[in-house]
N, C-alpha and C positions, 0 to 999 in steps of 0.2 A: 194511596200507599206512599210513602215516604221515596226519596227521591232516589236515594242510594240502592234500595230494595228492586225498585222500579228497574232504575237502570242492571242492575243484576240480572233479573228478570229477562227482561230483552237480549239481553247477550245468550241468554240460555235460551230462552226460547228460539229464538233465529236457527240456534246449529242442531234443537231439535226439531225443527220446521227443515231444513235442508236436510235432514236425515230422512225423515218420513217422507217428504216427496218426493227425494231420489228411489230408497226402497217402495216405496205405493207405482210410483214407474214403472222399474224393473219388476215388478210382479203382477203390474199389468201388460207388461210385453210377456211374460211366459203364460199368462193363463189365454192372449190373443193371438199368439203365435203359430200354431197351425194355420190361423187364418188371414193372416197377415200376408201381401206381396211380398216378393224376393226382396225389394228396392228397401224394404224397412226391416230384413234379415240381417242385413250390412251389420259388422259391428259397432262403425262408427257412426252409421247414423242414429241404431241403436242405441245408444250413450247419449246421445243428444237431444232424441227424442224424450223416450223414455226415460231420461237417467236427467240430464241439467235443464230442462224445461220443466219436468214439477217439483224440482227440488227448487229453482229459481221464483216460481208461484208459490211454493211455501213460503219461503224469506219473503217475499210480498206482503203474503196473506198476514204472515206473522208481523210483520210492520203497519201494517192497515190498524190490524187490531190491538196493538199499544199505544198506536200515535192516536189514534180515537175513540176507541173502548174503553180502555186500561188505562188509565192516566195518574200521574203521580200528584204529590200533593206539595201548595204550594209553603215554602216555609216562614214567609213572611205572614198569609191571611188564612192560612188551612185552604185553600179553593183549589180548582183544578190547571194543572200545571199539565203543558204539553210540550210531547219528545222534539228538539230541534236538531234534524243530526249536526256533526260537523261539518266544517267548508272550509276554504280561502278565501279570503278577503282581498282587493285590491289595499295596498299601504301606498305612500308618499311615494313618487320615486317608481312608478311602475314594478315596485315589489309587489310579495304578496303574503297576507299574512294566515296563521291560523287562526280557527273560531272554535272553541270547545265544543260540546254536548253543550244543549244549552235546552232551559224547561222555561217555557216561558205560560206565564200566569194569565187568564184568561178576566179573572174578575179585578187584582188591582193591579196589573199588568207588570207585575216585577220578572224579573228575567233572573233564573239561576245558571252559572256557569258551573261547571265540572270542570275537574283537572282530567278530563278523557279527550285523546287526539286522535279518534281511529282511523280518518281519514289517511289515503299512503304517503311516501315520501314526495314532497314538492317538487314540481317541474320547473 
């Protein structure tokens, strides 16, 4: 799939993979709940358990599976192109810089940049 699409794709997919593994959580803590200890009654552990630990194993799951299943294509030789996310980079000077999304080609190894920086603000 095209690179633009691809990367679509993944942004969408990610925040419906954090949806569903927060709710698949929370709805397995209420159908275990009668049988559950006091200690995982808490509401904050609660949350943590069941709520940002498979919602964080979805974003996983869902990054497993674009970075290696789903792959875009390359625009240089049509071949398979794979996700790089963003980073910093060390620069001159103990700076540091950004590095786009970046796909990089597996058969004539060309490397595409994006104008995407989703990495946070620099430290």
């Amino acid at each position: 799939m095209p690179i633009r699409l691809h990367l679509g794709l993944l942004f969408l997919i990610n925040i419906l993979f954090l949806l569903a593994g927060f709710m698949l959580g929370m709805s397995t803590h209420e159908a275990l709940a009668p049988d559950l200890p006091a200690v995982l009654q808490d509401k904050f552990v609660r949350f943590i358990l069941f709520g940002m630990l498979p919602a964080a194993l979805g974003v996983l799951l869902a990054g497993v599976i674009f970075r290696f299943l789903i792959t875009g294509l390359c625009p240089k030789c049509g071949g398979r192109a794979v996700y790089h996310a963003s980073r910093y980079e060390k620069a001159a000077f103990g700076g540091r810089s950004k590095v786009p999304i970046t796909y990089h080609c597996h058969q004539c190894g060309h490397v595409h940049r994006t104008n995407v920086f989703p990495t946070g603000p620099q430290l």
